[in-house]
N, C-alpha and C positions, 0 to 999 in steps of 0.2 A: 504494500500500500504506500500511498505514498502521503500520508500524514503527517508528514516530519519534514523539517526545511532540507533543501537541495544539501548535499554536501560539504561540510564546512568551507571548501577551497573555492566552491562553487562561484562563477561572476557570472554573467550577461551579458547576451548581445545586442545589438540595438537597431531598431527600425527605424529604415532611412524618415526622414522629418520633409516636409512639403515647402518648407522656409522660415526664415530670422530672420533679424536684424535689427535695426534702430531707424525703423521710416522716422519715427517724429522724431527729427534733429532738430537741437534748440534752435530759436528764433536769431538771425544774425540783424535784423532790421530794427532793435532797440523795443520789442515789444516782448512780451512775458517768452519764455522758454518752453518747449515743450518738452514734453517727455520720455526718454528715450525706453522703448518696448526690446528686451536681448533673449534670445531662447535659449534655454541653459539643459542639460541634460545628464544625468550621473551615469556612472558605469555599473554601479550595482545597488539593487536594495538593502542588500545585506550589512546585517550588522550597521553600523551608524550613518551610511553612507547616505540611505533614503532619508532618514533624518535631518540629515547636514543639509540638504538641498530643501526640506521643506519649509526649517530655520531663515536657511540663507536667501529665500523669496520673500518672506517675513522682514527680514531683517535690511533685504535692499530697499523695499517700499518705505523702510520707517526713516532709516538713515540718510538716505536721496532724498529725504521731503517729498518722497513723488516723483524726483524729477529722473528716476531710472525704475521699471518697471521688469521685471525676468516671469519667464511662460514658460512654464515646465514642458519640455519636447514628452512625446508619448511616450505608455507604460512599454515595458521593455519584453522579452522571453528570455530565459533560463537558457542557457549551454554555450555561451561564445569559449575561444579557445582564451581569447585577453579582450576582453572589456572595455579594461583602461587603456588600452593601445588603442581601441578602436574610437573612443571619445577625444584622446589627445589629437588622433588626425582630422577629425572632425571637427575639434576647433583651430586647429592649424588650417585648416582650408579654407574656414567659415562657415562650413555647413551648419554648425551652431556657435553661438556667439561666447558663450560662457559655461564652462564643465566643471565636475568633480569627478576627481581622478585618481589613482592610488598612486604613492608618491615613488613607490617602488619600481614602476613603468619605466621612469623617464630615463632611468641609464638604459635603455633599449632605444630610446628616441634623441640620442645624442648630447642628454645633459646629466652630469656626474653630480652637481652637487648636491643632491639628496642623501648620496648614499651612506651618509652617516647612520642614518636610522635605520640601514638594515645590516649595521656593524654588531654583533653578536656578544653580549657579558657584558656589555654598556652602562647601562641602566637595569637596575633591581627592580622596579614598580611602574605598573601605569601613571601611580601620581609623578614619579621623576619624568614617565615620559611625557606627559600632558604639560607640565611643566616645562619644562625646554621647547617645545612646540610652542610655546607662549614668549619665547627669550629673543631677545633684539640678535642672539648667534643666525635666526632663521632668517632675517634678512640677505645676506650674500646669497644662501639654499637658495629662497626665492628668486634672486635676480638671477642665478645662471640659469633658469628655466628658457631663457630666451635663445638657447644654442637648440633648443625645442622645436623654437618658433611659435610660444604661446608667451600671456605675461603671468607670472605665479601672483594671488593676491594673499593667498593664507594659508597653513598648516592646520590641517584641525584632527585634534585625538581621535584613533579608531579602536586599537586593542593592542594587547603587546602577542607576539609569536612565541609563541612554544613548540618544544620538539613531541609528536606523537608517537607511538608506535602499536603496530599493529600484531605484536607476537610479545609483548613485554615492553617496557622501556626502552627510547633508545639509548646506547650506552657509547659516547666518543669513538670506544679504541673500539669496536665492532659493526663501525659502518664500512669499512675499506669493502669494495666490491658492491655495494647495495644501490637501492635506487631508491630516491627520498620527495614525492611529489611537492613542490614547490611553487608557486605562481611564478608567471615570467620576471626575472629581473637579474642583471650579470652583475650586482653584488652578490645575489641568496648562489645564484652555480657557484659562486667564489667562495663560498663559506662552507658549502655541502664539499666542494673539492676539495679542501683544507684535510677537511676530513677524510679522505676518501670516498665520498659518495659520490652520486649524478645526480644532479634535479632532474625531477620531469615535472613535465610540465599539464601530464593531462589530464583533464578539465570534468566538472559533468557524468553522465553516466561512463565515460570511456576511462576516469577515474578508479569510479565505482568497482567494476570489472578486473582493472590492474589491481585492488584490494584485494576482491574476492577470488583472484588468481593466484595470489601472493607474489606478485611479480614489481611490489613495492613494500618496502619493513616498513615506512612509515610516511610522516607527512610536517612541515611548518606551517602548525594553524594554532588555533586558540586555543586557551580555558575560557577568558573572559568574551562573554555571550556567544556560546558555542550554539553555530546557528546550523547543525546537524547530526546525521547519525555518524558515531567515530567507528563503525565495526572493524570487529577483532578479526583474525581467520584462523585455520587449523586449530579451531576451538578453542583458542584463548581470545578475552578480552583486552581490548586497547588499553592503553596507559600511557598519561601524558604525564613529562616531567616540569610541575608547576614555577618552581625558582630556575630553571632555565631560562632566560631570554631570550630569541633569537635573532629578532627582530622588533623596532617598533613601525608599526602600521597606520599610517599617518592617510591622510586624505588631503588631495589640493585646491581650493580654488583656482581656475584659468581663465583667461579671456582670451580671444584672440587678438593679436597686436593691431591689424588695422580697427579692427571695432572701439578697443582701448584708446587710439591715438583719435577717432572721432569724437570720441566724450567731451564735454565741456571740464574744467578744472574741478568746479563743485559735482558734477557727475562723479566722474573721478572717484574723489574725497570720499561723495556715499555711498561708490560698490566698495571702495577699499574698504575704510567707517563698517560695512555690515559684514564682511568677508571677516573682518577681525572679530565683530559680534557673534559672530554664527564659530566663530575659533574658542571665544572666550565660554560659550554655551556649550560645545561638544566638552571640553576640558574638564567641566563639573557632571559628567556623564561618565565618571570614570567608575571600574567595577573593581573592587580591591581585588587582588590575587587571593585572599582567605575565603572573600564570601565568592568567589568564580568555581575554587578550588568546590566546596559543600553542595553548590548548584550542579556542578557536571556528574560527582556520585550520587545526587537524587536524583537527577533526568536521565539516568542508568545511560550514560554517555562514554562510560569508561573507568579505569582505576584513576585518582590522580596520588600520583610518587611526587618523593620529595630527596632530589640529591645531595649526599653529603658531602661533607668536605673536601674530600678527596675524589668526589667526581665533579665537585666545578671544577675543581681543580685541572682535571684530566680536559672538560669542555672548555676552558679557558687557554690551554697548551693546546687544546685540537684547532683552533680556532684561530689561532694568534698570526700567524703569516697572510691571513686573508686579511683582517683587522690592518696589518702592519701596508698590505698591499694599496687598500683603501685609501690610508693615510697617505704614501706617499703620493700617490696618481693625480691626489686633487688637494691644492690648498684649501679652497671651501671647507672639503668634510674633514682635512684635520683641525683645521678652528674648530668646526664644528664639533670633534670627538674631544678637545681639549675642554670646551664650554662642560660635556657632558660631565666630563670626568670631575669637575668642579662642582656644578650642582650634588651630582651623587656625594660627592665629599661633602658639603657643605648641610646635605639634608638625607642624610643615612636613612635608607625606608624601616620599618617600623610593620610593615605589611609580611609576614609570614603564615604563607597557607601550610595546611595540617595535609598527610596521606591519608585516602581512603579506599574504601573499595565499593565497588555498583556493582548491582546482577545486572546481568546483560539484560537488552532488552527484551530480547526475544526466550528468555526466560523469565516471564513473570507466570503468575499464578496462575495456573487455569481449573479448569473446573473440569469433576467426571459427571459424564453424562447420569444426568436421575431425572425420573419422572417422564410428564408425558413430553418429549422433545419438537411435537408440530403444532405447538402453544405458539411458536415463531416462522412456522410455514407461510411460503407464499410469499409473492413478487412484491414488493417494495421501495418508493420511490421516497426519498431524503435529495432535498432542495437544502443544499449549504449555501450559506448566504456569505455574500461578498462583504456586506458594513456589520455582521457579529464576527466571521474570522478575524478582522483588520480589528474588531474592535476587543478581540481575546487576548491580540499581540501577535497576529500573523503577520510577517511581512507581504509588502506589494506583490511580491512573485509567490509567494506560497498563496494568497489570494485567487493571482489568475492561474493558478493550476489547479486549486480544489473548489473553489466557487462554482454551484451551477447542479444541476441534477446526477445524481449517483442512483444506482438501480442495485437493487439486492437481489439474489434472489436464495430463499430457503427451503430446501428440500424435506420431504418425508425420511428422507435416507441420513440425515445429519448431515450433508455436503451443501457447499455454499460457493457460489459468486458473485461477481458484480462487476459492476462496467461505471468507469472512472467519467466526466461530463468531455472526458478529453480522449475516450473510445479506449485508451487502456485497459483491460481486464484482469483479475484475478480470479483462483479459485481453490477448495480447502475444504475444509473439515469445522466444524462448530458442535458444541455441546452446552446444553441449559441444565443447572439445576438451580430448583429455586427462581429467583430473579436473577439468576448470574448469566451472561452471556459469553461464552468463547468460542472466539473463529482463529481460527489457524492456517494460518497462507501454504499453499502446498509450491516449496520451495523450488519444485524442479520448472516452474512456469516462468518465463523471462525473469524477472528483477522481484518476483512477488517475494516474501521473507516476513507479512506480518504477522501481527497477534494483537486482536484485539479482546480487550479486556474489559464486559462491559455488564450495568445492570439493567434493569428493564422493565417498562409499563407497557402493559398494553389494555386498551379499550378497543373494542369493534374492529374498525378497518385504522386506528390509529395506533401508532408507538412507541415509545420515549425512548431510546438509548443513552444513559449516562457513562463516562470513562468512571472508572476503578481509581482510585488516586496514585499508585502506581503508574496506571496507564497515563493516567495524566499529565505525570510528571515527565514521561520522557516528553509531551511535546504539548504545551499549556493552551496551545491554541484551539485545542481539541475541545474545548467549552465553546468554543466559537462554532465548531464544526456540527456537532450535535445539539444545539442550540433548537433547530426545529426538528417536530416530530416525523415519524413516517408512517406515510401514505398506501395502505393497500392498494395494490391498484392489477391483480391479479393474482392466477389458482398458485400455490408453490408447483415447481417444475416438476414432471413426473420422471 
């Protein structure tokens, strides 16, 4: 099923847009100024990214006084290979006016000075990093964006990276030979190389597949709002190493330069003025690594480990010539790593997440079949609604893929399927006892692997599905999802 947000690595691709720009250019003839309209577009929903742009539309109208106005380009689909590559060239051309980007991109697009933040053992906490994304050092970062051919207006916090692993922990000295899924960017190859690994790079379900192949040990993604499923393979559970860093994950505003050099001075002033407000807002959006650490073992997302001394130590030595590589290649990111290493001196974190361990997900509770089991027979139509997902805490993209009509259907025989509003199907085994409902996804069918864990009312031809608080927990939005009842609307399948 596909219940649960796309893959933590997960980005999007985007649909071409119809047109931009800034028709109303200020008045040059001494009469009032009008207002300039720029069509802005993010590379992904996920994690803060959707946010940032919903803020930073907010926050141009207030700060322009009006006089700049940004129109969100259309809602996007799931699976591009880079995202954020495909939004920089976009406003590099002008196809749209103003983007949010991941700041990790742009050593692929010709500009180095970012890649401080994806220097690895840097910074110990999201607040160090939210912090320095706030620091006068991000000024240079920003201006060498223009080897780009965009203008940078602001850094805004996303999450910090951690190492996953998909058979145990990963451990330095035992990456030599492996292959370690990473989003595009030639600082993260230079870091996984250090070590002896490879990035890869891929994306979406072709991710997904390289997992459940085992044809990757792990991956640089999150704890802090882990926006999917982490599965384990060969029967172990994932485990992420929380006090690892790897990376911070930064988000950018951009404009394009001729759109920029049209603005009037005060124009200017209040995309900069809101690009900083919408920085200064993500910043206090920060998730401590203790309470990410409590969150990922209740959303049975994985074990989270906590390395000792003597293996920072080890990822500190594994890591160190790529770090050193960095530094030399670009004056920007060693100013930039010097600033870092200051602040962390000056404001030691205090943020220490605890290990724990989750049952997988796919091991939760189920139920043995008792009593009379065609209490729940018969075809069934559940209309999930687009404004209760979004308003459970679904993101935009988990929205357009489960919003819309789902069809059940329930057997005399205890067998069960259903057909997704997007013509996907599943199919499985279910058993009732009591008010308890479990379906069980029969694995060998494409990508199916769920378990639904649920209780249940029924009247006439209507009937209430609630998640189990377990089930709930791997994926919150699921109150959203079950939110209306279901609709008889034919015999169960013979």
């Amino acid at each position: 099923m596909r219940l649960r947000p796309a893959i933590a690595l997960l980005l999007v691709p985007l649909l071409p847009l119809t047109g931009c720009g800034s028709s109303d250019a200020p008045s040059k003839a001494g009469g009032p100024a009008k207002s300039a309209t720029l069509t802005a577009v993010t590379y992904t929903t996920n994690a803060l990214a959707g946010e940032t742009m919903a803020h930073l539309v907010d926050d141009v109208a207030e700060k322009s006084d009006g006089a700049v106005h940004l129109k969100q380009g259309p809602a996007v689909d799931p699976g591009a290979q880079d995202g954020s590559a495909d939004v920089i060239g976009m406003v590099r051309d002008g196809t749209v006016d103003v983007g949010i980007v991941a700041s990790r991109t742009f050593d692929l697009e010709g500009a180095t000075s970012l890649q401080a933040l994806n220097a690895p053992m840097i910074v110990d906490s999201p607040a160090q990093a939210a912090a320095f994304l706030s620091d006068p050092a991000t000024g240079p970062m920003l201006a060498g964006l223009d080897k780009a051919g965009v203008v940078g207006l602001a850094l805004t916090y996303d999450q910090m990276r951690q190492p996953l692993g998909y058979n145990g922990p990963l451990e330095p000295q035992k990456l030599t030979g492996t292959r370690v899924l990473a989003r595009p960017s030639k600082a993260s190859a230079l870091v996984l190389s250090a070590l002896g690994a490879t990035a890869d790079p891929r994306n979406g379900d072709d991710a997904a597949s390289a997992i459940d192949d085992g044809k990757v040990v792990g991956a640089e993604t999150s704890i802090d709002r882990p926006s999917g499923s982490q599965s384990g393979v060969n029967g172990h559970i994932s485990a992420i190493t929380a006090n690892v860093q790897l990376s911070i994950k930064a988000n950018v505003v951009i404009v394009n330069p001729k759109v920029w050099a049209g603005l009037t001075k005060d124009q200017q002033n209040g995309l900069r003025a809101a690009a900083t407000a919408t920085r200064n807002w993500a910043s206090h959006q920060v998730v401590t690594l203790s309470t990410s650490a409590r969150t990922f073992c209740d959303r049975h997302l994985g074990d989270v480990v906590i390395a000792d001394t003597d293996q920072l130590t080890a990822w500190r030595q594994g890591v160190a010539s790529a770090v050193s590589a960095l530094e030399q290649a670009d004056p920007v990111t060693a100013a930039a790593l010097d600033r870092m290493h200051a602040l962390v001196a000056a404001s030691p974190s205090t943020d220490m997440p605890t290990a724990c361990t989750s049952t997988p997900a796919d091991q939760l509770p189920s139920v043995d079949a008792s009593g009379d089991q065609t209490v729940v027979a018969g075809e069934w139509r559940l209309l999930a609604s687009a404004g209760k997902l979004a308003a459970a805490g679904a993101s935009q993209q988990d929205v357009g893929l489960n919003a819309g009509a789902w069809t059940f259907y329930l057997g005399h025989d205890g067998k069960f399927s259903y057909v997704e509003p997007r013509g996907r199907s599943c199919r499985g085994t279910f058993a009732v006892n009591g008010d308890r409902l479990s379906m069980l996804e029969d694995t060998s069918v494409g990508d199916c692997d769920g378990q639904w864990e649920l209780t249940f009312t029924r009247a006439g031809d209507r009937m209430t599905w609630t998640p189990t608080a377990e089930f709930e927990a791997t994926y919150p939005p699921l109150t959203g999802f079950f939110a209306n009842p279901l609709e008889l609307i034919g015999d169960p399948p013979k």
